[in-house]
PDB file of N, CA, C and O in Angstrom:
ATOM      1  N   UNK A   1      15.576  -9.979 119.496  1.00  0.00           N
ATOM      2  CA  UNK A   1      16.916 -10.236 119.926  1.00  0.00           C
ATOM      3  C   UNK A   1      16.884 -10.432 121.438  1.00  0.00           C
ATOM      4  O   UNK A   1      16.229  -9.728 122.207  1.00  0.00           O
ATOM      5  N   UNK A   2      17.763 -11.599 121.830  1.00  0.00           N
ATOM      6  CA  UNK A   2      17.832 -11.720 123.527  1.00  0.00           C
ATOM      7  C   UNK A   2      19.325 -11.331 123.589  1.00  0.00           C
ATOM      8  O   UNK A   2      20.179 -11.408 122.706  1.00  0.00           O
ATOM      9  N   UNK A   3      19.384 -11.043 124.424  1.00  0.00           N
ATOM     10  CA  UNK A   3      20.879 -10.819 124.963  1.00  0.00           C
ATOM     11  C   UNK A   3      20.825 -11.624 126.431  1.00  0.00           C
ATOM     12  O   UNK A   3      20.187 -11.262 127.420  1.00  0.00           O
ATOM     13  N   UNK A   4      21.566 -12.670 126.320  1.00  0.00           N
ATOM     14  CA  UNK A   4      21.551 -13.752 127.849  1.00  0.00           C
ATOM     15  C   UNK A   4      22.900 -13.503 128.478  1.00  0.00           C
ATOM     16  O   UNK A   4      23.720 -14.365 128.163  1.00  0.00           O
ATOM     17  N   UNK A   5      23.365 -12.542 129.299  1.00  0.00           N
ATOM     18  CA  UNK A   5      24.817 -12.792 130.095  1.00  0.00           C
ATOM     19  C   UNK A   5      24.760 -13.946 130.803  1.00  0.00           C
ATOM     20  O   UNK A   5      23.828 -14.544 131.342  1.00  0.00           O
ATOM     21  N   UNK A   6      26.699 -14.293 130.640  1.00  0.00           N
ATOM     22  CA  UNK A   6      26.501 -15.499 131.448  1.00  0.00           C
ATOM     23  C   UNK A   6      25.585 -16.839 131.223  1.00  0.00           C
ATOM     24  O   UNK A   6      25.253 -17.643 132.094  1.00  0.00           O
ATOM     25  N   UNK A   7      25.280 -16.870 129.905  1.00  0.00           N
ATOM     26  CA  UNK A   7      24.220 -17.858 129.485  1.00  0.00           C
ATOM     27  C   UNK A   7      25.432 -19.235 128.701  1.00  0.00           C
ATOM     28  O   UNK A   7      26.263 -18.925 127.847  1.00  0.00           O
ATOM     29  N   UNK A   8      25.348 -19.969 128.965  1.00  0.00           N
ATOM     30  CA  UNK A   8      26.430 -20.940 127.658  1.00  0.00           C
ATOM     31  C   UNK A   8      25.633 -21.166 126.803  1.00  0.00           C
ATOM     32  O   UNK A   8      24.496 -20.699 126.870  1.00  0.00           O
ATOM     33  N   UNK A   9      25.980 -21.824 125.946  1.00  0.00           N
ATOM     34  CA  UNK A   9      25.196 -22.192 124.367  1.00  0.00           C
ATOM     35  C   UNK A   9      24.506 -22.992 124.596  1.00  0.00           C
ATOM     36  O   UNK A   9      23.707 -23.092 123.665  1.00  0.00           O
ATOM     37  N   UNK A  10      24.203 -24.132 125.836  1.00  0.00           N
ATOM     38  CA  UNK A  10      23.628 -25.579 125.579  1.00  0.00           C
ATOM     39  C   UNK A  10      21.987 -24.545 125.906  1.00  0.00           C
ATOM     40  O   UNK A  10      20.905 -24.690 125.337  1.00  0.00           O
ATOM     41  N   UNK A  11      22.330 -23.613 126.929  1.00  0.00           N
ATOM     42  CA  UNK A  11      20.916 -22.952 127.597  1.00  0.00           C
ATOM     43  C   UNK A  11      20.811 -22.360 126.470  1.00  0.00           C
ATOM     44  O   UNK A  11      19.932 -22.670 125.666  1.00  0.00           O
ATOM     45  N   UNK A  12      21.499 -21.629 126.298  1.00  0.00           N
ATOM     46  CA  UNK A  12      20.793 -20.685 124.964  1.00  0.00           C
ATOM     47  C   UNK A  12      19.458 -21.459 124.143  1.00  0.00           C
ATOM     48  O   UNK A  12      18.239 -21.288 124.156  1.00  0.00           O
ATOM     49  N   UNK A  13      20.542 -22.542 123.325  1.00  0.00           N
ATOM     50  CA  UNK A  13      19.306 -23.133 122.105  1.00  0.00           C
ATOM     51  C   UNK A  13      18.582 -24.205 122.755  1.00  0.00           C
ATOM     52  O   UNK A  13      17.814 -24.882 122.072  1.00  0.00           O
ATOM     53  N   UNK A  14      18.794 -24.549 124.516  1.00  0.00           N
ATOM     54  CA  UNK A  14      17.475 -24.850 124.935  1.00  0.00           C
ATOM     55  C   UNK A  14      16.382 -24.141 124.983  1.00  0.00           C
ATOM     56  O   UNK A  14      15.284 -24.591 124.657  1.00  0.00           O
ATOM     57  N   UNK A  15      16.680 -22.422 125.584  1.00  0.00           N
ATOM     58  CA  UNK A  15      15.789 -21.463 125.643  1.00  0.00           C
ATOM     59  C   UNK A  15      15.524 -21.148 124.067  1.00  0.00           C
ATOM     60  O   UNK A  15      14.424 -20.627 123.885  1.00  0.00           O
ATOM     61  N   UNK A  16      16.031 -21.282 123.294  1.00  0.00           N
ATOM     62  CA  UNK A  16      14.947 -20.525 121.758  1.00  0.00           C
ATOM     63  C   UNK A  16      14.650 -21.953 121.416  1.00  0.00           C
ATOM     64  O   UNK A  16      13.901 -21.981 120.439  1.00  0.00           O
ATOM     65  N   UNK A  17      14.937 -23.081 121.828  1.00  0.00           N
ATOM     66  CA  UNK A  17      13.962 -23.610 121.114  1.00  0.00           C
ATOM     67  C   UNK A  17      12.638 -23.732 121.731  1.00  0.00           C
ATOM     68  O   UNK A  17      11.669 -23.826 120.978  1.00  0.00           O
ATOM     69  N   UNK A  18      12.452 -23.744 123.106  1.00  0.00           N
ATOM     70  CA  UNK A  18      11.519 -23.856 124.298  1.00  0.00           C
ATOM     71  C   UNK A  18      10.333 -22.531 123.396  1.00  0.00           C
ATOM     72  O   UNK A  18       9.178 -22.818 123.082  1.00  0.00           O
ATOM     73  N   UNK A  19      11.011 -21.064 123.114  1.00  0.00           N
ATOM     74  CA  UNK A  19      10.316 -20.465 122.972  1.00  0.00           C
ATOM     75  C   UNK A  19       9.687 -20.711 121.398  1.00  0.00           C
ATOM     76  O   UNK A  19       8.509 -20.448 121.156  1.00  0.00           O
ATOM     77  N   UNK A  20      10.475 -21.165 120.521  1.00  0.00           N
ATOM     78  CA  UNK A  20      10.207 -21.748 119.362  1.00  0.00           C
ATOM     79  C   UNK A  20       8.682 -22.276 119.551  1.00  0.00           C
ATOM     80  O   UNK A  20       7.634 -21.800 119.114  1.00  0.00           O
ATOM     81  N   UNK A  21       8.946 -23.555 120.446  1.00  0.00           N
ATOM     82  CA  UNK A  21       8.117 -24.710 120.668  1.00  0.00           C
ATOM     83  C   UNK A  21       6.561 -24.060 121.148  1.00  0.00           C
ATOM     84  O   UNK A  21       5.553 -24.260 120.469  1.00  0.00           O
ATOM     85  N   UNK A  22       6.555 -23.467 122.089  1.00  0.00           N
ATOM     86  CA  UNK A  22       5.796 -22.659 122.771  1.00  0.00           C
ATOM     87  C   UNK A  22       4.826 -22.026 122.035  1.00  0.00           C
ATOM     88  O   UNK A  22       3.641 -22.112 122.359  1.00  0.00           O
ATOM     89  N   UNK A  23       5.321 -21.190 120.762  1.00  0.00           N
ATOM     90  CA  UNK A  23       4.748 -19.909 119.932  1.00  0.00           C
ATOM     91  C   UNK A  23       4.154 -20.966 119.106  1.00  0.00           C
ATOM     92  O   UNK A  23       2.927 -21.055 119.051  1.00  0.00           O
ATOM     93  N   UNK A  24       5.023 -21.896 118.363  1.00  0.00           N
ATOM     94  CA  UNK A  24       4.178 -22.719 117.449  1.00  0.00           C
ATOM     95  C   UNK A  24       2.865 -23.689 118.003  1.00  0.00           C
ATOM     96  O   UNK A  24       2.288 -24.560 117.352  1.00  0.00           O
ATOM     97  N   UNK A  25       2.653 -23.364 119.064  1.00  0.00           N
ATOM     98  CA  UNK A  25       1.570 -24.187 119.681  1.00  0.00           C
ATOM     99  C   UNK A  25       0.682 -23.364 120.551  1.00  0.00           C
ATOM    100  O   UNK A  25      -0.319 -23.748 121.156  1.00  0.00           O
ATOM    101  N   UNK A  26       1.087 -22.443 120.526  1.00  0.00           N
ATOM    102  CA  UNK A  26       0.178 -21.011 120.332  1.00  0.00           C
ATOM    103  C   UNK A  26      -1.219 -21.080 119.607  1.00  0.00           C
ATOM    104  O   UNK A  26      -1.137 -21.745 118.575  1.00  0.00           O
ATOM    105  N   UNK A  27      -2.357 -20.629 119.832  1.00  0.00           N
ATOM    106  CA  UNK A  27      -3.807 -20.725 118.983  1.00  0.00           C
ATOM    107  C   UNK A  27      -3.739 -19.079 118.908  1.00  0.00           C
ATOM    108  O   UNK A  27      -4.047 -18.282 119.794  1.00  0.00           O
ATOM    109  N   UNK A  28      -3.077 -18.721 117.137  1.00  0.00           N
ATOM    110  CA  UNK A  28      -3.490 -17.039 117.302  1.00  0.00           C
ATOM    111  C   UNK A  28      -4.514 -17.769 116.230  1.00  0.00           C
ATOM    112  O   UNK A  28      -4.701 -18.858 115.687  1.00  0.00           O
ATOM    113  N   UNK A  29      -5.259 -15.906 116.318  1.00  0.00           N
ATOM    114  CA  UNK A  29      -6.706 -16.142 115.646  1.00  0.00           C
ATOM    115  C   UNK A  29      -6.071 -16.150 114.256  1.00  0.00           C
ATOM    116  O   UNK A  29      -5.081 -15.447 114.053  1.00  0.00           O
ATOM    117  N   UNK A  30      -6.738 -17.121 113.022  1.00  0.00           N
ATOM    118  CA  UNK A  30      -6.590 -17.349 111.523  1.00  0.00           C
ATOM    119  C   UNK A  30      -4.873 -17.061 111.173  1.00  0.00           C
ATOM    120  O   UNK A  30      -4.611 -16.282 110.256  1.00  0.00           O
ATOM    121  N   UNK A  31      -4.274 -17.413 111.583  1.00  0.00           N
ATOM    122  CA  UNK A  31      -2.730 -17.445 111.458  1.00  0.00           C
ATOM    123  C   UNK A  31      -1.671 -18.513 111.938  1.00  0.00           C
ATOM    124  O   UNK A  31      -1.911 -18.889 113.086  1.00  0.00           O
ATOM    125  N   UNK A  32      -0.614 -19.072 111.389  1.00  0.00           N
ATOM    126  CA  UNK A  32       0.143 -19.876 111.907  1.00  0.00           C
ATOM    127  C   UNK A  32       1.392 -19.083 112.315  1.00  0.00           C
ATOM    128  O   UNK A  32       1.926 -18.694 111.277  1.00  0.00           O
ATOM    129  N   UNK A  33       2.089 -18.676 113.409  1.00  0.00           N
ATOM    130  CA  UNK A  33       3.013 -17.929 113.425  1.00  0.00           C
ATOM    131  C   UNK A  33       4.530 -19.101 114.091  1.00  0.00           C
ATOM    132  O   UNK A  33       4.398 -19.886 115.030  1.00  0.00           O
ATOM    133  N   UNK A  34       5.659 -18.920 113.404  1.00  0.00           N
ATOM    134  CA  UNK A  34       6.788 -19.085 113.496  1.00  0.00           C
ATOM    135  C   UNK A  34       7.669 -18.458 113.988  1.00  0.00           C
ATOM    136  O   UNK A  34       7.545 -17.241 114.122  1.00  0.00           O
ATOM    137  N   UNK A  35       8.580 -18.992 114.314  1.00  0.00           N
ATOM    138  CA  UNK A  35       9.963 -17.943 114.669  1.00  0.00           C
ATOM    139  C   UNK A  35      11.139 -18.912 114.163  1.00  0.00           C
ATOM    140  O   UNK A  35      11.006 -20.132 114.258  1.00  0.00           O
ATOM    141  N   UNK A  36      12.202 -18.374 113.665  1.00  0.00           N
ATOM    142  CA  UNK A  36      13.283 -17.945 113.342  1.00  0.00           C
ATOM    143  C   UNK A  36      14.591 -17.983 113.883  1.00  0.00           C
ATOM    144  O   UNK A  36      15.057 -16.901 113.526  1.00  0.00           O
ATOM    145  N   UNK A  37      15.314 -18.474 114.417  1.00  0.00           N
ATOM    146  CA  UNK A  37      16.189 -17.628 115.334  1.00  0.00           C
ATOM    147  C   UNK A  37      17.848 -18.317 115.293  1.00  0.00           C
ATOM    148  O   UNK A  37      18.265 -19.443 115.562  1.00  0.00           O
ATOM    149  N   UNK A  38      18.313 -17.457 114.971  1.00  0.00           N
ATOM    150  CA  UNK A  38      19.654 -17.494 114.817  1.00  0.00           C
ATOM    151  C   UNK A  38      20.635 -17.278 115.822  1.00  0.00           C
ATOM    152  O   UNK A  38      20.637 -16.068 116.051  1.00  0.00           O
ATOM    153  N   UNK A  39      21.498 -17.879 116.556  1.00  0.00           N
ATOM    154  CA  UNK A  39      22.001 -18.304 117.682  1.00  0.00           C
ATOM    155  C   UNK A  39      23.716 -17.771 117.657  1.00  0.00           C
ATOM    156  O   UNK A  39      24.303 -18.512 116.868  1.00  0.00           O
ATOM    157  N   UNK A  40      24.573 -16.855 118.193  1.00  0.00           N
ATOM    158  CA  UNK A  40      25.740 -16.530 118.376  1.00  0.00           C
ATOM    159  C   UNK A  40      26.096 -16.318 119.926  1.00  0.00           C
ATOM    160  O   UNK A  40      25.409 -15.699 120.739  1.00  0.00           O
ATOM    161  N   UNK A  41      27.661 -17.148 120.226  1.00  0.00           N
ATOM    162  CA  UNK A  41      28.101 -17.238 121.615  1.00  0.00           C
ATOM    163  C   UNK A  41      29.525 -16.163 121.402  1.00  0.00           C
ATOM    164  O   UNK A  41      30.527 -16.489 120.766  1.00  0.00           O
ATOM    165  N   UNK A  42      29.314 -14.764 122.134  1.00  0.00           N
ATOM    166  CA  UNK A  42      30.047 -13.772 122.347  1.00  0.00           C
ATOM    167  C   UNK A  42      31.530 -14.444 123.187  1.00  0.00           C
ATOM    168  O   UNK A  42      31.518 -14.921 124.322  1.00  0.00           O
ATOM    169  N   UNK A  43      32.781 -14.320 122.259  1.00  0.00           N
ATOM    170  CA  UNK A  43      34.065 -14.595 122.963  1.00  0.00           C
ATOM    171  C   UNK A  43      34.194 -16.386 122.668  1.00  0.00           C
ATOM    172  O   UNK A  43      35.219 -17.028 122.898  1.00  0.00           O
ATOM    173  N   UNK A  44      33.002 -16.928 122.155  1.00  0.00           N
ATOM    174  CA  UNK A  44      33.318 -18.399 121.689  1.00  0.00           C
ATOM    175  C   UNK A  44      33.799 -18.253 120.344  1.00  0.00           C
ATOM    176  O   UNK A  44      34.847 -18.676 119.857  1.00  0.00           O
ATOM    177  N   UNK A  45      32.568 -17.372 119.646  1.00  0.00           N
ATOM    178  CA  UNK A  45      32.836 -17.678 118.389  1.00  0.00           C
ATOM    179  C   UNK A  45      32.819 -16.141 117.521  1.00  0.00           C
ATOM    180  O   UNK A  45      32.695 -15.951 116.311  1.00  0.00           O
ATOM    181  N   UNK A  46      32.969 -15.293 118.481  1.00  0.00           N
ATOM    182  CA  UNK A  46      33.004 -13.709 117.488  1.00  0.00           C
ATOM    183  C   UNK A  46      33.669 -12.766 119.130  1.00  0.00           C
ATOM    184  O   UNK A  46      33.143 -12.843 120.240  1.00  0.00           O
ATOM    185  N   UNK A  47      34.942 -11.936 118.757  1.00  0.00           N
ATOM    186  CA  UNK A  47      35.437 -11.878 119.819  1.00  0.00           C
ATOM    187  C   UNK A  47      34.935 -10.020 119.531  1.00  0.00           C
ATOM    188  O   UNK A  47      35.507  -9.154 120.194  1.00  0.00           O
ATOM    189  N   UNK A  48      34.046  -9.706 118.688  1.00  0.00           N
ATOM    190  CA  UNK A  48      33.704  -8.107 119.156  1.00  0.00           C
ATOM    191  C   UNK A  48      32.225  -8.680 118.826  1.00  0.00           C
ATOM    192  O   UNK A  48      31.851  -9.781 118.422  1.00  0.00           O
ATOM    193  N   UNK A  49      31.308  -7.104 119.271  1.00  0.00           N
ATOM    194  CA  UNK A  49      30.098  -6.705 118.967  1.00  0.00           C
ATOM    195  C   UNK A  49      29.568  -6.939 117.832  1.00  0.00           C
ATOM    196  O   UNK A  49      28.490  -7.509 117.657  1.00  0.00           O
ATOM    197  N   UNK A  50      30.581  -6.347 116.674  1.00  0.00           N
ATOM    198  CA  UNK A  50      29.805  -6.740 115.363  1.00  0.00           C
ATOM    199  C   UNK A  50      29.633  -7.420 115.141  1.00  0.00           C
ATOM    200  O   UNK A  50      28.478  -7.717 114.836  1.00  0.00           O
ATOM    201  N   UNK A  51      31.160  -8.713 115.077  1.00  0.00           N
ATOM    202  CA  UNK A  51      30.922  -9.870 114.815  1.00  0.00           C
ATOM    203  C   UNK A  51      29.821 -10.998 115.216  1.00  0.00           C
ATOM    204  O   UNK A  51      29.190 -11.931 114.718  1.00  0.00           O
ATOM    205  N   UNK A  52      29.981 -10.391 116.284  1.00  0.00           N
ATOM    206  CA  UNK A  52      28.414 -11.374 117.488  1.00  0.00           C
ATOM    207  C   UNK A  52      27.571 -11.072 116.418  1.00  0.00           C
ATOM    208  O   UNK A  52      27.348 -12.077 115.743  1.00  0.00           O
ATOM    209  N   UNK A  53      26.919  -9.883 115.937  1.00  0.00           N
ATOM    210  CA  UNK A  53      25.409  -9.721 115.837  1.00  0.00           C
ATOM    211  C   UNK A  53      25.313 -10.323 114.550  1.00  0.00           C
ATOM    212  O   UNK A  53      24.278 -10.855 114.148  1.00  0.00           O
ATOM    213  N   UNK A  54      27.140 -10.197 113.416  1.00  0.00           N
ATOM    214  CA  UNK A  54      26.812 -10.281 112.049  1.00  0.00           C
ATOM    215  C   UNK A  54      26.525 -12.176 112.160  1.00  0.00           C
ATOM    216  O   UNK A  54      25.637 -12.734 111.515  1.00  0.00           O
ATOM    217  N   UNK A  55      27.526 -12.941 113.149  1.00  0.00           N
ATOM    218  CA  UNK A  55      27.058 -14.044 113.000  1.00  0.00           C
ATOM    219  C   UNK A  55      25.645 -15.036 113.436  1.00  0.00           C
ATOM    220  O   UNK A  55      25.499 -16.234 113.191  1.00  0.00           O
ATOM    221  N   UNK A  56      24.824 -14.243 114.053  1.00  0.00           N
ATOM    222  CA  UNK A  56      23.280 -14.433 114.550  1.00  0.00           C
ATOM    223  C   UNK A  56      22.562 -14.032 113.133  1.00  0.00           C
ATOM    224  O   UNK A  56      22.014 -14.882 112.430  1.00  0.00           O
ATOM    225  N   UNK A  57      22.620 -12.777 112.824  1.00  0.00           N
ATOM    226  CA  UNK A  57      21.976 -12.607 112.175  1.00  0.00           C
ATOM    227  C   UNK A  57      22.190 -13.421 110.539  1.00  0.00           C
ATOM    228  O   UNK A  57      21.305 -13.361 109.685  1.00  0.00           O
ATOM    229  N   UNK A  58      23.769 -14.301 110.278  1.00  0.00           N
ATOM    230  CA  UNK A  58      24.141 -14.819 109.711  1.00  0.00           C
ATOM    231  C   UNK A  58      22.932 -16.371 109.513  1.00  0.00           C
ATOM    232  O   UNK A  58      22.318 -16.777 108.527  1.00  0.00           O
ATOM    233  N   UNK A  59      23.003 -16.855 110.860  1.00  0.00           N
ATOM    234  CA  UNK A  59      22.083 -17.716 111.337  1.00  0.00           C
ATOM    235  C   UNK A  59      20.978 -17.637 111.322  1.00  0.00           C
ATOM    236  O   UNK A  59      20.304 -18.503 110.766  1.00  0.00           O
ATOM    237  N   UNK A  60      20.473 -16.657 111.879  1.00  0.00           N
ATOM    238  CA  UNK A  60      18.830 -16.197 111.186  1.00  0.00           C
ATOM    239  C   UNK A  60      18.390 -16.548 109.825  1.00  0.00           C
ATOM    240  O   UNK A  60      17.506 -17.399 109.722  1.00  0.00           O
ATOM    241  N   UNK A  61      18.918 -15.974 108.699  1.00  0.00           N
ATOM    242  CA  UNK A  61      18.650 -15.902 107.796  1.00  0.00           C
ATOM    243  C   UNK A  61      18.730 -17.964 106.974  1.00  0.00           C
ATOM    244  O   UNK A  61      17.908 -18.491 106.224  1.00  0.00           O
ATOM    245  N   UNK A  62      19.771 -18.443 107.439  1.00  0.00           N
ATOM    246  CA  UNK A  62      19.952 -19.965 107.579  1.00  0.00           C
ATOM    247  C   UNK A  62      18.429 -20.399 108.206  1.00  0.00           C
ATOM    248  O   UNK A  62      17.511 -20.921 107.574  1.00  0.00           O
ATOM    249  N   UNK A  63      18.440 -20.164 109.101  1.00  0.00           N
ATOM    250  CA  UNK A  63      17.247 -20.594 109.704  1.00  0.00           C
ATOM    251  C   UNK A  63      15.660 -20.612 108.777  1.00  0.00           C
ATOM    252  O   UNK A  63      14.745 -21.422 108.628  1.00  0.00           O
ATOM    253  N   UNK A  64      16.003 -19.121 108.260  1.00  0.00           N
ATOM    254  CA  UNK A  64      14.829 -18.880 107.363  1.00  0.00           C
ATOM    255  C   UNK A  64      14.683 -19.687 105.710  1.00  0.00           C
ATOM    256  O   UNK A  64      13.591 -19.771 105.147  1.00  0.00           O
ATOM    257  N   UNK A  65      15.665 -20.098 105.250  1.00  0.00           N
ATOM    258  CA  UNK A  65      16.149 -20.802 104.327  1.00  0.00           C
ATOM    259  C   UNK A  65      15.981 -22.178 104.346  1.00  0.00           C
ATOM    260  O   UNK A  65      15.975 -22.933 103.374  1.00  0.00           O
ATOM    261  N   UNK A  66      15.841 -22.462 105.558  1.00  0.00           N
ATOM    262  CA  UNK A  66      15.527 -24.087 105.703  1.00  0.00           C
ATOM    263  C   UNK A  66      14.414 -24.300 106.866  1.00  0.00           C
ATOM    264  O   UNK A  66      14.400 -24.911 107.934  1.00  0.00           O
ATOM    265  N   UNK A  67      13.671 -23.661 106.288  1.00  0.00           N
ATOM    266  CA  UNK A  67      12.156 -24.092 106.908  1.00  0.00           C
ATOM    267  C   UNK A  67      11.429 -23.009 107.957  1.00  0.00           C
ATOM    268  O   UNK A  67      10.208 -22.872 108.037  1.00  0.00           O
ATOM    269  N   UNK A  68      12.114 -22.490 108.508  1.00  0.00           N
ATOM    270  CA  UNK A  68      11.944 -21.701 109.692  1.00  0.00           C
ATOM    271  C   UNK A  68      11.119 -22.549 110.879  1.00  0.00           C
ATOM    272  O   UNK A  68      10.896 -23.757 110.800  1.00  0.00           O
ATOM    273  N   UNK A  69      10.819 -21.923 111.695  1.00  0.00           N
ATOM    274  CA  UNK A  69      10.140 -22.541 113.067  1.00  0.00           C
ATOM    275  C   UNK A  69      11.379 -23.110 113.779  1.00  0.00           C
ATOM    276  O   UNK A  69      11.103 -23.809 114.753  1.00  0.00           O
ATOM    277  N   UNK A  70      13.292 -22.891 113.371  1.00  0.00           N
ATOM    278  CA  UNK A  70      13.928 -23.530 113.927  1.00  0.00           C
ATOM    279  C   UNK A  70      14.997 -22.539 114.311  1.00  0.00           C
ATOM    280  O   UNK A  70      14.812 -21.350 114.048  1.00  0.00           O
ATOM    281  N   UNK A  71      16.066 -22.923 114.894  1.00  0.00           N
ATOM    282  CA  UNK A  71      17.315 -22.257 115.617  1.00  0.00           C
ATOM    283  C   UNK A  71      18.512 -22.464 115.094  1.00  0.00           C
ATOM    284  O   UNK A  71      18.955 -23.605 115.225  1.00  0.00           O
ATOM    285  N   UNK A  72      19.222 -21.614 114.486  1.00  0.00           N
ATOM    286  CA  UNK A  72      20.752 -22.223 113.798  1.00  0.00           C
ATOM    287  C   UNK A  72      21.423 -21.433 114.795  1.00  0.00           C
ATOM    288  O   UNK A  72      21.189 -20.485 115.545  1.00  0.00           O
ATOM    289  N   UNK A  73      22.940 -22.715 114.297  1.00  0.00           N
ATOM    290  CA  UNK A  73      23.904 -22.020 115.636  1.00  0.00           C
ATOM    291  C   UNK A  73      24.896 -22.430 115.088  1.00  0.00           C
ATOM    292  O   UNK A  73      26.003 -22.237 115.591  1.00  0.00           O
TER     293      UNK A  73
END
């Protein structure tokens, strides 16, 4: 989980996908590793705490459902 203050959405899913991009081009030893990552903007689109985390983690799981190695938002 990142927590970005002050971040808008365009940086956000520039930054996870950057890190996306990054990991998948990664050389770990005998493994292909992915990431995942599900994307929520606090006061855009969920105006408490829970809501923030339930709709990321909403996205996550989207993410994981359609291929992974990508970012839903």
């Amino acid at each position: 989980m990142l927590l970005m203050p002050e971040t808008d959405k365009t940086s956000a899913i520039n930054l996870a996908e950057n890190i996306i991009k990054v990991i998948s081009q990664h050389n770990f030893p005998n493994q292909r590793v992915t990431i995942s990552a599900g994307l929520a903007v606090y006061s855009q689109e969920a105006t408490t705490a829970n809501k923030l985390f339930k709709l990321a983690d909403d996205f996550l799981y989207q993410s994981k459902r359609e291929g992974k190695n990508c970012v839903r938002y």
